[in-house]
C-alpha positions in Angstrom: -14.5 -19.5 7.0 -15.7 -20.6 10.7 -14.7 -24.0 12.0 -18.0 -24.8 12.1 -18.4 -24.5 8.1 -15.4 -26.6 7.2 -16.8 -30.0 9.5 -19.6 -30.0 6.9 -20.6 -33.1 5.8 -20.2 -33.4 1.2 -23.0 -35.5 0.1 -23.2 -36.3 -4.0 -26.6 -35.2 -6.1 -27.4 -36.8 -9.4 -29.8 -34.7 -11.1 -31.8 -36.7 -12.9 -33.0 -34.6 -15.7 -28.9 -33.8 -16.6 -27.1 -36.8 -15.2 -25.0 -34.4 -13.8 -23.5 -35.2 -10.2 -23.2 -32.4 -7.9 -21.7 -32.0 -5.0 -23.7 -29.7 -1.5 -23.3 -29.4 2.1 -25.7 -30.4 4.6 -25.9 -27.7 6.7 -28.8 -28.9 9.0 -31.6 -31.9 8.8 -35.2 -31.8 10.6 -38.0 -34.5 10.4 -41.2 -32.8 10.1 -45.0 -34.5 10.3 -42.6 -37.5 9.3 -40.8 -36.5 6.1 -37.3 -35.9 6.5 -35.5 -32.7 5.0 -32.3 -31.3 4.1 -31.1 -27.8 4.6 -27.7 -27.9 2.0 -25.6 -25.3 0.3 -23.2 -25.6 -2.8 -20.3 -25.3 -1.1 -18.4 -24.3 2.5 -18.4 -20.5 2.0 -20.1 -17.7 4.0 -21.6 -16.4 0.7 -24.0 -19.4 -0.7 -27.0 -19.7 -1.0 -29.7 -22.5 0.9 -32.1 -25.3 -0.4 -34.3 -27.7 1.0 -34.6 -30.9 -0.1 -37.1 -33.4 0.7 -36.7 -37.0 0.7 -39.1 -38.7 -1.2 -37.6 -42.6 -1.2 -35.2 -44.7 0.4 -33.3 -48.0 -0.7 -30.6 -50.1 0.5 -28.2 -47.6 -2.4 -29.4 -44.7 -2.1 -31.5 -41.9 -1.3 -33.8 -39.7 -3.2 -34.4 -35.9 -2.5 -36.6 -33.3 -4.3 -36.9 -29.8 -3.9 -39.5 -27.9 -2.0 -42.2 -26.7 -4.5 -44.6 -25.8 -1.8 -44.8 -22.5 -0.5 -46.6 -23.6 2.7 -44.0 -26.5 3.5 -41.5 -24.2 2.6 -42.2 -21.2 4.8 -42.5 -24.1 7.5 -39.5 -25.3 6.8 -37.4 -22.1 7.0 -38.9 -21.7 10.3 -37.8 -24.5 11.6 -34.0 -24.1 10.2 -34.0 -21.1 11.6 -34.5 -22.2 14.9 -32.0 -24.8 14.5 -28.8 -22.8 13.1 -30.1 -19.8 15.5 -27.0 -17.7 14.0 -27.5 -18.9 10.2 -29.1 -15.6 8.5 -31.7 -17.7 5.7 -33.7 -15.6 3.4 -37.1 -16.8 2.6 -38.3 -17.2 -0.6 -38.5 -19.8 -3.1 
């Protein structure tokens, strides 16, 4: 694992259909036409795979994120990761 992997930062998910808390990595974040997104993985390996996440709502608690269901935004998206982790290999497809 490169020392770039292990600074990381862990954020907490709570899936809202499950309850279930999980735990990602932010790997990158990018504002695009004024949404903010997340580029995370489920944990610090070489071997995981990517999601975006777009935040839909803010409060004073907490933050709340949805996945990208749109194939436009989402090809967009990668793009623009890609640019910004330059050495990160991302596959495309949702």
């Amino acid at each position: 694992m490169s020392e770039e992997r292990r600074k990381l930062e862990q954020i907490k998910f709570i899936d809202n259909e499950t309850g279930e808390e999980h735990s990602l990595f932010v790997l990158e974040q990018t504002t695009l036409n004024e949404s903010k997104y997340l580029l995370v993985c489920e944990d610090d390996s070489d071997e995981t795979d990517a999601y975006i996440f777009k935040e839909v709502s803010e409060s004073d608690t907490e933050i709340t994120y949805v996945p990208i269901e749109d194939d436009n935004e989402y090809e967009a998206l990668i793009k623009v990761f890609t640019e910004l982790l330059e050495d990160a290999e991302i596959k495309s497809g949702s």
